[in-house]
C-alpha positions, -999 to +999 in steps of 0.1 A: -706+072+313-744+073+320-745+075+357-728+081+381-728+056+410-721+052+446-694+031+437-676+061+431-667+063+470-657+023+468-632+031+433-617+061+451-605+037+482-585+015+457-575+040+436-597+042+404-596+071+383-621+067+348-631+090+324-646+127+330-656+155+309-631+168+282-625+197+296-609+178+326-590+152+312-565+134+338-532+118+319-520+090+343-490+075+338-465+060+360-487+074+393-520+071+400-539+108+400-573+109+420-597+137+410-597+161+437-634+169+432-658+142+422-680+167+408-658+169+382-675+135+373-702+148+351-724+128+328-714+121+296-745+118+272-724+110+239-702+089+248-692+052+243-674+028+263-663-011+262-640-027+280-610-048+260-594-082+276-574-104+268-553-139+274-577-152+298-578-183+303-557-201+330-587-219+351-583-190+376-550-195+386-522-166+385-542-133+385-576-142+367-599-143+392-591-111+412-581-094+375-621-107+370-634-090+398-618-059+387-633-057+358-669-062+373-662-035+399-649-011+373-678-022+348-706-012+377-691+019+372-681+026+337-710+006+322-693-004+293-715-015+261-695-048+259-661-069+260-640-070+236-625-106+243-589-102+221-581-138+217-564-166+242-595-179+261-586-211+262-551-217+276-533-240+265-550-263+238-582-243+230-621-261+235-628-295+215-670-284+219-692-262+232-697-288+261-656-289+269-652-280+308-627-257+301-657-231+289-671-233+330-632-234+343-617-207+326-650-182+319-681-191+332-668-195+369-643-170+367-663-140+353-694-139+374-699-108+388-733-096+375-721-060+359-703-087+334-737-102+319-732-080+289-719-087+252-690-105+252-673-097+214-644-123+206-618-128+184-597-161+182-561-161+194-532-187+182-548-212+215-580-216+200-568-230+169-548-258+187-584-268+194-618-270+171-621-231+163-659-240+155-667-246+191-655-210+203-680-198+175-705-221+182-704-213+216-730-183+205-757-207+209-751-214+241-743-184+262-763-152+258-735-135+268-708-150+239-718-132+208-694-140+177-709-141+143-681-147+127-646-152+129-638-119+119-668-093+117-677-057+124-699-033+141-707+002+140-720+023+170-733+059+171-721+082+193-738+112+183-766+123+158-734+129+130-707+107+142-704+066+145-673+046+153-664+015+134-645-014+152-632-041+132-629-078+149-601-094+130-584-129+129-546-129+131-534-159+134-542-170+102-523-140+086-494-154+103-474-178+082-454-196+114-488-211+119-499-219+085-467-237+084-475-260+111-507-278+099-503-305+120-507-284+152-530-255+139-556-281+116-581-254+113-563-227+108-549-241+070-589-236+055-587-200+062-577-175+034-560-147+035-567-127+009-601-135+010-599-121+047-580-089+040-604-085+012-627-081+036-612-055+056-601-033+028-638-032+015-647-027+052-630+000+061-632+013+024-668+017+030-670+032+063-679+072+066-668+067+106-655+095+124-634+067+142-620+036+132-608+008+157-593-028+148-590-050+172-574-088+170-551-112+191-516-107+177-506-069+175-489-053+147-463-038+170-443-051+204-418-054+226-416-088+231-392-118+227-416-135+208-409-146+173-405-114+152-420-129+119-453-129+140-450-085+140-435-088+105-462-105+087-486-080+108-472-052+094-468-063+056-503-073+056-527-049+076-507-018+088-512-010+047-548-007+056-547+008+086-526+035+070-545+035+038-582+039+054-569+065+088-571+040+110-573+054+146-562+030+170-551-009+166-549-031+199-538-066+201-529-089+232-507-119+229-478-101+247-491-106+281-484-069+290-490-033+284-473-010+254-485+018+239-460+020+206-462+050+181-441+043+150-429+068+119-448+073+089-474+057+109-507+080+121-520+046+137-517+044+177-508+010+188-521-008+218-508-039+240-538-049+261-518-071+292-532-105+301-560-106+323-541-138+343-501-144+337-480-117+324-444-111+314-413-089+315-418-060+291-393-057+261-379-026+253-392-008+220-379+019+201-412+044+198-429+030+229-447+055+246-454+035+278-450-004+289-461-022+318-462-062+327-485-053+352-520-078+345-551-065+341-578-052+310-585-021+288-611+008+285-619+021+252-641+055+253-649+073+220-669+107+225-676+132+197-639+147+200-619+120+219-607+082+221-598+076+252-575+046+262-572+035+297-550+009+312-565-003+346-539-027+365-560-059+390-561-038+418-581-014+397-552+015+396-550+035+365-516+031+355-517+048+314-541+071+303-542+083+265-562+106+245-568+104+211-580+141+198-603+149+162 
């Protein structure tokens, strides 16, 4: 957090608790916890923070728009580098072009507020590919707000003079093979190869000398959920080997349309649920959840020189999960 603002008064009077220093970390879980002194706020010089959505769009019906507000409140706050968009934008049939309406209904109009100009990082979710996948690519070119390069990439950021984090964008739906086996619905999703993209993140990770390690992508590799359990399955024969293999820190998916945070055995990795940012549903029980909520809303990510901080912030901008990763 670079500065802080005046909005500090306005997030306190609807309950928004963010990061502070290290020495002051506040765990909230099932209550919000306001800091008693807000000179406990101090700067935070090495620190870096993005903010992580998900399952968008819905032409700002259900809780998108006021779930997009939120997130321009809290970002005139936190300041976040960028978004990390995890896949869904395009309820229910995904774009046919970079011109297709559904780009002004379901993002343009809807996330306005000016303290969301920044980076917008995407990844595709199982939507996009019942449309032309190209287009949400493609859409780089005509937003200078939409920046995906690929359709899984990385990027490294420095968060002091010795330490960097490394957060891997990745594609899941083509790792999934209840969509490969559906051609006829998913047509682009049949070209993409899937050793030749978990090539890539072996060698990607393989390479890395990051302090911290972060993938993020649209299906998670663990959840709650009554969706189709060969989805999780194929997750976790494919990548959680390379998150394991290459001390992965933390892995956060959407797709669920709620909040979990799920720690399994054998497993170092912490996994994240990031809720919709529009139409949720009923949490699932899970043996080795940690917390659930089907509460909408988006994700902060903070990484300092010691911490990775995880913060759940429900649409009227409560805290409800707070987690804190330690090296």
């Amino acid at each position: 957090m670079k500065n802080i603002k005046n909005r500090f008064l306005f997030l306190i009077a609807v309950g928004v608790l963010f990061i502070i220093t290290p020495q002051a970390i506040i765990y909230a879980q099932h209550e919000n916890v306001i800091p008693k002194d807000s000179q406990k706020l101090a700067e935070l010089e090495d620190d870096f923070t993005f903010m992580i959505a998900s399952d968008l769009g819905r032409n700002g019906y259900y809780d998108q728009k006021p779930v997009a507000e939120m997130m321009g409140e809290v970002a005139d706050f936190t300041e976040p580098e960028f978004v990390a968009v995890l896949g869904d934008i395009h309820h229910f049939l995904g774009v046919r072009s970079v011109d297709d309406p559904l780009w002004q209904t379901n993002f343009e109009w809807i996330y306005k507020h000016p303290e969301l100009m920044i980076p917008w990082h995407p990844v595709l979710g199982n939507h996009e590919y019942y449309g032309t996948t190209q287009a949400v690519l493609d859409y780089s070119k005509i937003s200078r707000r939409w920046e995906m390069p690929a359709r899984y990439y990385s990027m490294n950021f420095p968060i002091s003079e010795n330490s960097e984090v490394l957060i891997l964008f990745i594609d899941t739906a083509p790792l999934i093979d209840k969509y490969r086996d559906n051609p006829e619905e998913f047509e682009d999703l049949g070209n993409q190869s899937i050793e030749k993209e978990l090539a890539w993140i072996d060698s990607t990770l393989s390479a890395s000398n990051a302090k911290w390690k972060i993938v993020l992508g649209h299906h998670p590799v663990y959840a709650g959920t009554t969706k189709s359990e060969s989805e999780r399955e194929n997750m976790q024969e494919r990548i959680q080997p390379l998150l394991d293999k290459y001390n992965v820190d933390i892995s956060v998916g959407g797709h669920i349309h709620n909040f979990q945070h799920i720690q399994v055995p054998n497993s170092e990795v912490d996994y994240f649920v990031n809720s919709s940012a529009s139409l949720t549903r009923e949490v699932v029980p899970y043996e080795g959840s940690l917390f659930s909520s089907m509460d909408s809303g988006f994700s902060l990510c903070t990484v300092t020189e010691t911490e990775l901080i995880i913060t759940f912030v429900n649409k009227e901008g409560e805290v409800i999960y707070q987690y804190v990763r330690k090296k």
